[in-house]
C-alpha positions as CSV (number, residue, x, y, z in Angstrom):
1,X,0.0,0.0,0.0
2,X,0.9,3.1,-1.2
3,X,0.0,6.7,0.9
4,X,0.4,10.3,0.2
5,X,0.2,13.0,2.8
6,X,-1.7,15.8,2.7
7,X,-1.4,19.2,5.1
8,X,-4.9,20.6,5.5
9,X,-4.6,24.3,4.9
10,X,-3.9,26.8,7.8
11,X,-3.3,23.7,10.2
12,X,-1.3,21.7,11.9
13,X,-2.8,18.3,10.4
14,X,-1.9,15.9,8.0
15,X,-4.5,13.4,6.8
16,X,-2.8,10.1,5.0
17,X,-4.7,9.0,2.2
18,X,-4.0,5.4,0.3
19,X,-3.4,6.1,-3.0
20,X,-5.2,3.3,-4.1
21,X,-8.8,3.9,-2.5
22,X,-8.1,7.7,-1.5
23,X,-9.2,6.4,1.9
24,X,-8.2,7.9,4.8
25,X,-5.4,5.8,6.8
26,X,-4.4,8.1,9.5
27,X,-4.2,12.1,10.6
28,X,-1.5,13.5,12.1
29,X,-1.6,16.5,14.4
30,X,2.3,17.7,13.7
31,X,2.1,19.7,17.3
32,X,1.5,16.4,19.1
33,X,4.1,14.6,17.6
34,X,7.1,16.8,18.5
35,X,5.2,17.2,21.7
36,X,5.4,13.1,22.5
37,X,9.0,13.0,20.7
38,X,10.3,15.6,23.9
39,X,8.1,14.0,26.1
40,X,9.9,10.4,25.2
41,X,13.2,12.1,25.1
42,X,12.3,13.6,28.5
43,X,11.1,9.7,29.8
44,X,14.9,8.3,28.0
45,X,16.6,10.8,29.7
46,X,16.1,9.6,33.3
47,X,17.2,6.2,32.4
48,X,20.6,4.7,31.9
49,X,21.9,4.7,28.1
50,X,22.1,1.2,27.0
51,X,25.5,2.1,24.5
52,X,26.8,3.6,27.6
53,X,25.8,0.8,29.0
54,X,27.4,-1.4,26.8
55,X,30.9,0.1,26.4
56,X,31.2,0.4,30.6
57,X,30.3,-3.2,30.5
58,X,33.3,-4.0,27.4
59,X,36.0,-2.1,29.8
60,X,35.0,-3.8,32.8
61,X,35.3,-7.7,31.1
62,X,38.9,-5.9,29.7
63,X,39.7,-4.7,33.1
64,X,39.1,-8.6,35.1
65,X,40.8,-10.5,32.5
66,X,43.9,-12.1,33.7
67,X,43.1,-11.0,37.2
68,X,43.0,-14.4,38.7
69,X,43.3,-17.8,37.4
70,X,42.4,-19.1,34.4
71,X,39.5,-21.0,36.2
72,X,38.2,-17.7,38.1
73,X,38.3,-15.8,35.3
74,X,35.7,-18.3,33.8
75,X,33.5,-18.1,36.6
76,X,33.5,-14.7,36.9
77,X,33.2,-13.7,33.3
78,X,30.0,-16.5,33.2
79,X,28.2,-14.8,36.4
80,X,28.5,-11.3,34.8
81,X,27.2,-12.8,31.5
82,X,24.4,-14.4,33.3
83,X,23.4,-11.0,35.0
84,X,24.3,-9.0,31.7
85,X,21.5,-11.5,30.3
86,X,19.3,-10.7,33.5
87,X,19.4,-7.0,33.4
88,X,18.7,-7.0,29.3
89,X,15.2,-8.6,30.3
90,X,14.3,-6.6,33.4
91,X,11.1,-4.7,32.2
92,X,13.1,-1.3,32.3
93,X,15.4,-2.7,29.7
94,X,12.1,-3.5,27.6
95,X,10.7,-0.3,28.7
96,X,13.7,1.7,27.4
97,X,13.8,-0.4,24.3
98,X,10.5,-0.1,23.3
99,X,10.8,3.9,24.0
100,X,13.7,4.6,21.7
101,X,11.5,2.4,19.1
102,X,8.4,4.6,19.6
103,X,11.0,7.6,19.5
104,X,12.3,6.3,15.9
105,X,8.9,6.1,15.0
106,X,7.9,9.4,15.5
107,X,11.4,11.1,14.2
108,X,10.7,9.4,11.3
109,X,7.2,10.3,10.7
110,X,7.4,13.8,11.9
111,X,10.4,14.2,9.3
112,X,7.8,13.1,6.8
113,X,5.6,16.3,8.0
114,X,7.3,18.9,6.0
């Protein structure tokens, strides 16, 4: 399916129209959209970055190897694994993922608003 958007005259709404049918598939209020994309930038804010995340965790697996023996190494590098694992399924990980998703979303669309 094909759309077109179209700006309604001396507003700040879009309709979406299939090309096809000339249906309506959606409206867009422009003002609401960069209104939810701060509001989810606000909400992402106030968590922990999960690239941040990810580099802090990279320098602390460089920082333990060699530390101990070859054995505790192992053992340690597997429990951090398992509670890297953990923490990428707690429902703030989702939360945040879903979020920047949502946020993608609405970059995208709003950059289709022009």
């Amino acid at each position: 399916m094909t759309t077109s958007l179209i700006k309604l005259p001396g507003s700040k709404w879009w309709v979406e129209l299939d090309d096809t049918t000339s249906e309506i598939v959606a409206t867009y209020n422009k003002a609401a959209i960069v209104a939810d994309i701060a509001a989810i930038r606000d909400t992402l804010a106030k968590y922990p970055d999960p690239d941040q995340e990810a580099s802090d965790y990279a320098d602390v697996l460089a920082q333990l190897v060699g530390k101990w023996t070859p054995a505790k190494n192992a053992r340690i590098l597997a429990m951090l694994g398992r509670m890297r694992d953990a923490y990428g399924m707690s429902p703030q990980s989702v939360d945040i993922a879903q979020l920047r998703a949502r946020l993608d979303g609405l970059i995208a669309l709003r950059d289709r608003l022009v």
